[in-house]
TORKOL-4160 file (C-alpha; in steps of 0.2 Angstrom, whole numbers, padded with zeros to 4 digits, m for minus):
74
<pt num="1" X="0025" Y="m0021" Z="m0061"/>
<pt num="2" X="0019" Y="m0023" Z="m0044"/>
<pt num="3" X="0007" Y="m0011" Z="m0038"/>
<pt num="4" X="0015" Y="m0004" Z="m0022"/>
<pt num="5" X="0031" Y="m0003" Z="m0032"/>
<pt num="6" X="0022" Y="0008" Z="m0045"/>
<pt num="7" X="0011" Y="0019" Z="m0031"/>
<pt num="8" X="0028" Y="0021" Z="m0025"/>
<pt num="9" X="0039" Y="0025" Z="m0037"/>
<pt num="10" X="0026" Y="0035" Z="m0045"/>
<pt num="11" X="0028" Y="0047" Z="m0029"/>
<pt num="12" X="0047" Y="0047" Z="m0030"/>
<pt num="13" X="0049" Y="0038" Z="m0013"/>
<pt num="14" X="0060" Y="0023" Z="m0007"/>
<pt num="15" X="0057" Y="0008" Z="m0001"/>
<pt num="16" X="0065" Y="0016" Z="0016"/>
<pt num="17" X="0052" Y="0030" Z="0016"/>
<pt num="18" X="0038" Y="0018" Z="0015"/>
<pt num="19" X="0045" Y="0005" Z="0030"/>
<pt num="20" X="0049" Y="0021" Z="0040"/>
<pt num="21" X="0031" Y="0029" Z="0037"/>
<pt num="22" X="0023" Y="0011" Z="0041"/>
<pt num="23" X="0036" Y="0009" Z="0057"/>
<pt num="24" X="0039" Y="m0008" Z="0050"/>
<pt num="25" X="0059" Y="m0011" Z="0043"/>
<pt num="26" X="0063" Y="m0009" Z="0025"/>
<pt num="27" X="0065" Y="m0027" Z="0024"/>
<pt num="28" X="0050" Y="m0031" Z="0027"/>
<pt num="29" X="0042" Y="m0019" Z="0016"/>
<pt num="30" X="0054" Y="m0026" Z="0002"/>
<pt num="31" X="0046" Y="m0042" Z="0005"/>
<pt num="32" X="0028" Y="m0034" Z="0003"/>
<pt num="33" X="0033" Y="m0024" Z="m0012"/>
<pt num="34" X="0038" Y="m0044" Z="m0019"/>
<pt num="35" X="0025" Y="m0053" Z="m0011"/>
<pt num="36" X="0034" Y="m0065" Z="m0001"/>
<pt num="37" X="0024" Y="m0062" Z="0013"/>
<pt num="38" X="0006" Y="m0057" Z="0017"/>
<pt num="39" X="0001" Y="m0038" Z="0022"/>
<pt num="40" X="m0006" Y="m0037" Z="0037"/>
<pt num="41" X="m0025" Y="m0029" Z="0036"/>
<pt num="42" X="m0017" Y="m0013" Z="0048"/>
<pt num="43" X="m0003" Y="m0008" Z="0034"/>
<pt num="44" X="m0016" Y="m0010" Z="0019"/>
<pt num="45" X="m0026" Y="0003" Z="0029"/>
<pt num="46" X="m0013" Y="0015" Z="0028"/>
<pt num="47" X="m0005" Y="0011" Z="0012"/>
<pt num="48" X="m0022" Y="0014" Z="0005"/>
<pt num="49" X="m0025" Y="0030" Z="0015"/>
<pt num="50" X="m0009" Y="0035" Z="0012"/>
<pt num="51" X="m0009" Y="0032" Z="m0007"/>
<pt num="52" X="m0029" Y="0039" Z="m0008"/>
<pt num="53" X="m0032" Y="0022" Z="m0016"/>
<pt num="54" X="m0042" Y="0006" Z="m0010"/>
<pt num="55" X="m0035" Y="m0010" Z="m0003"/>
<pt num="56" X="m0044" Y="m0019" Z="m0017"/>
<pt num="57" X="m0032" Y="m0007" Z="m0030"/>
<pt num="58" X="m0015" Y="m0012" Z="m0021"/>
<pt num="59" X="m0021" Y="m0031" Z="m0020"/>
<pt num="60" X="m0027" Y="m0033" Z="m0038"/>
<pt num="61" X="m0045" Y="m0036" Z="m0035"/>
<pt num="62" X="m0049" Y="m0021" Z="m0044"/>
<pt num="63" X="m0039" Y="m0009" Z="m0060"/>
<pt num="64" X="m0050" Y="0006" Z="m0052"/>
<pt num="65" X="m0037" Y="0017" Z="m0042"/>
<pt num="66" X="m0047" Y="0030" Z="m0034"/>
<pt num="67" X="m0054" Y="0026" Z="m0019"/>
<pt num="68" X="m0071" Y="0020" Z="m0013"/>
<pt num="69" X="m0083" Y="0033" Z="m0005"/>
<pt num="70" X="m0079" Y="0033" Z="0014"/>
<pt num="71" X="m0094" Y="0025" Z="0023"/>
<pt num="72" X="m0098" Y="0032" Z="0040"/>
<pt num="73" X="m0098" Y="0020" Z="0054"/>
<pt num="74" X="m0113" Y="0023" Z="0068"/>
């Protein structure tokens, strides 16, 4: 199963929650959810965020679905 499908459904939410939380329309996110088109770097933040994951998690690069450790930027 595709992994935004699964940290969605896993929270009860529909593809129309997620496009409006994102500002992006459901179509699109469809599209993400099926990987017809790439993610822009932006939404993988907050999907991330929003999901308390890591981009690595939602892209494959990784079966670890906590986050990293938040590095502070100087």
């Amino acid at each position: 199963m595709n992994r935004l499908k699964e940290l969605r459904e896993d929270r009860d939410l529909y593809q129309k929650d997620m496009a409006k939380y994102l500002n992006v329309d459901q179509s699109n996110y469809s599209k993400y959810e099926l990987e017809k088109i790439n993610i822009p770097v932006i939404i993988l933040k907050k999907l991330a965020d929003y999901y308390d994951t890591s981009i690595d998690y939602i892209l494959y690069r990784t079966d670890e679905r906590k986050p990293y450790k938040k590095s502070i930027v100087k």
